[in-house]
C-alpha positions as a Markdown table, in Angstrom:
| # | Residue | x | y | z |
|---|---|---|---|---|
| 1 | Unk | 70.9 | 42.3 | 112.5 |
| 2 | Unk | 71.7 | 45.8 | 113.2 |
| 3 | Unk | 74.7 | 47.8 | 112.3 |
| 4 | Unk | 76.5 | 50.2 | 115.0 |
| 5 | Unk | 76.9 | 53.5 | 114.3 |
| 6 | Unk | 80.1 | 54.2 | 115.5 |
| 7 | Unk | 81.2 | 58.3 | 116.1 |
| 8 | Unk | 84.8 | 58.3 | 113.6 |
| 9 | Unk | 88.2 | 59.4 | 114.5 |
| 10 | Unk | 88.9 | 62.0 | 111.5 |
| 11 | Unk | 92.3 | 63.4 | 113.1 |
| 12 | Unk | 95.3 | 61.4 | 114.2 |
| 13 | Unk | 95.1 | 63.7 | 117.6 |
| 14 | Unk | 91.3 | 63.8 | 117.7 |
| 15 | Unk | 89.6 | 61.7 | 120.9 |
| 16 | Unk | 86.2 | 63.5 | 121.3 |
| 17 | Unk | 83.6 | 65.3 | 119.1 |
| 18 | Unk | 80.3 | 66.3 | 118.9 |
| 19 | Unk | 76.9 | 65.6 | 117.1 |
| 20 | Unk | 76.4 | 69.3 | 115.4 |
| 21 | Unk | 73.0 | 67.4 | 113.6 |
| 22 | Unk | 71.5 | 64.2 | 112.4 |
| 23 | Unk | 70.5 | 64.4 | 108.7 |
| 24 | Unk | 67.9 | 62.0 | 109.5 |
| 25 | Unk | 65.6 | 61.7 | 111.7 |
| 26 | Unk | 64.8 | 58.9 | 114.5 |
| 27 | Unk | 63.0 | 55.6 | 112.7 |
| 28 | Unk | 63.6 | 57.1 | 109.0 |
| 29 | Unk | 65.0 | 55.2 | 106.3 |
| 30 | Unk | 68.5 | 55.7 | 105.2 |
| 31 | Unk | 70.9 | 54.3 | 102.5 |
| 32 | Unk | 74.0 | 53.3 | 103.0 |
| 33 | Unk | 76.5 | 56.0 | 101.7 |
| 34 | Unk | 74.2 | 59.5 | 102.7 |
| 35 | Unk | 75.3 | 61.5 | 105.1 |
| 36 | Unk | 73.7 | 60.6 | 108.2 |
| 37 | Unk | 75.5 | 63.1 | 110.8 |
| 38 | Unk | 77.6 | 66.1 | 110.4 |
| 39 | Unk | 80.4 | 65.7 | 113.1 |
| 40 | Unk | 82.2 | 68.7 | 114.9 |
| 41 | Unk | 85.4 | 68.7 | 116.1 |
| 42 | Unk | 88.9 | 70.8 | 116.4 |
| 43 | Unk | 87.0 | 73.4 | 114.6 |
| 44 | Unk | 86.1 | 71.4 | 111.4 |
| 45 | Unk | 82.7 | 70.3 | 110.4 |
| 46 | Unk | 82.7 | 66.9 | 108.7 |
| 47 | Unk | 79.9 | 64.6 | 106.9 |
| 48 | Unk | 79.8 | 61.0 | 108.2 |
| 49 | Unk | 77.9 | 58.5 | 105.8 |
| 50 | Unk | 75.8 | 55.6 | 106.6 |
| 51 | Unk | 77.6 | 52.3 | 106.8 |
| 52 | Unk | 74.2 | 50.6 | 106.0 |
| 53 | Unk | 71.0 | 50.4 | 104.5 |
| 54 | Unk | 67.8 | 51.1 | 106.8 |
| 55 | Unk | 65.9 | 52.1 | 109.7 |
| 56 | Unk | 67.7 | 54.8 | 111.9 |
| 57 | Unk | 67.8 | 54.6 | 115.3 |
| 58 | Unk | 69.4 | 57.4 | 117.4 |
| 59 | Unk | 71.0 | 56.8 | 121.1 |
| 60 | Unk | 73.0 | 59.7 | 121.7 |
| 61 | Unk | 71.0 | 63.4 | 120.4 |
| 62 | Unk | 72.6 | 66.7 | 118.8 |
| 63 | Unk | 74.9 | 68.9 | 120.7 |
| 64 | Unk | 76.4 | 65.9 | 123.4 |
| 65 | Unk | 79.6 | 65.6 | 122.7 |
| 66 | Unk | 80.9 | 61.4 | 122.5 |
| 67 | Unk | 84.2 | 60.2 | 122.4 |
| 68 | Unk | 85.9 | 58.4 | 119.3 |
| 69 | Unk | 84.2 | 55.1 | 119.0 |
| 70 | Unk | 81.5 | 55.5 | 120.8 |
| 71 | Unk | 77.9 | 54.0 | 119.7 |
| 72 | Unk | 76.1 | 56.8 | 118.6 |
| 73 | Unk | 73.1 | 54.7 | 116.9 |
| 74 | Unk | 72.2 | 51.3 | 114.9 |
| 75 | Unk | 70.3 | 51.0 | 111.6 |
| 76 | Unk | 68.2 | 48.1 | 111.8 |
């Protein structure tokens, strides 16, 4: 079963943000706990980790800019 990336809310006031890069790359293996995305928002830069083990598989790119709780991937 896959698990949902989901983009984090980091502020209390934050509602959007944006993929500055994916650590990873689409259909490589990542560990749960690694920094899988750095997220941009209000300024800040911030490292989002894994919440699994496994293959990585990317639905929204770098640069587009999601709002909190959005699916931005699954690791299968």
């Amino acid at each position: 079963m896959a698990t949902e990336i989901i983009f984090p809310k980091i502020g209390f006031s934050m509602t959007e943000g944006q993929i500055a890069e994916w650590t990873f790359g689409e259909g490589e293996e990542v560990t749960e706990g690694e920094c899988l995305f750095l997220l941009e928002a209000d300024k800040s830069t911030n490292e989002v980790e894994a919440p699994a083990s496994g293959i990585l598989r990317i639905t929204v790119p770098e640069g587009e800019t999601v709002q909190v709780g959005t699916i931005v991937g699954t690791i299968e």
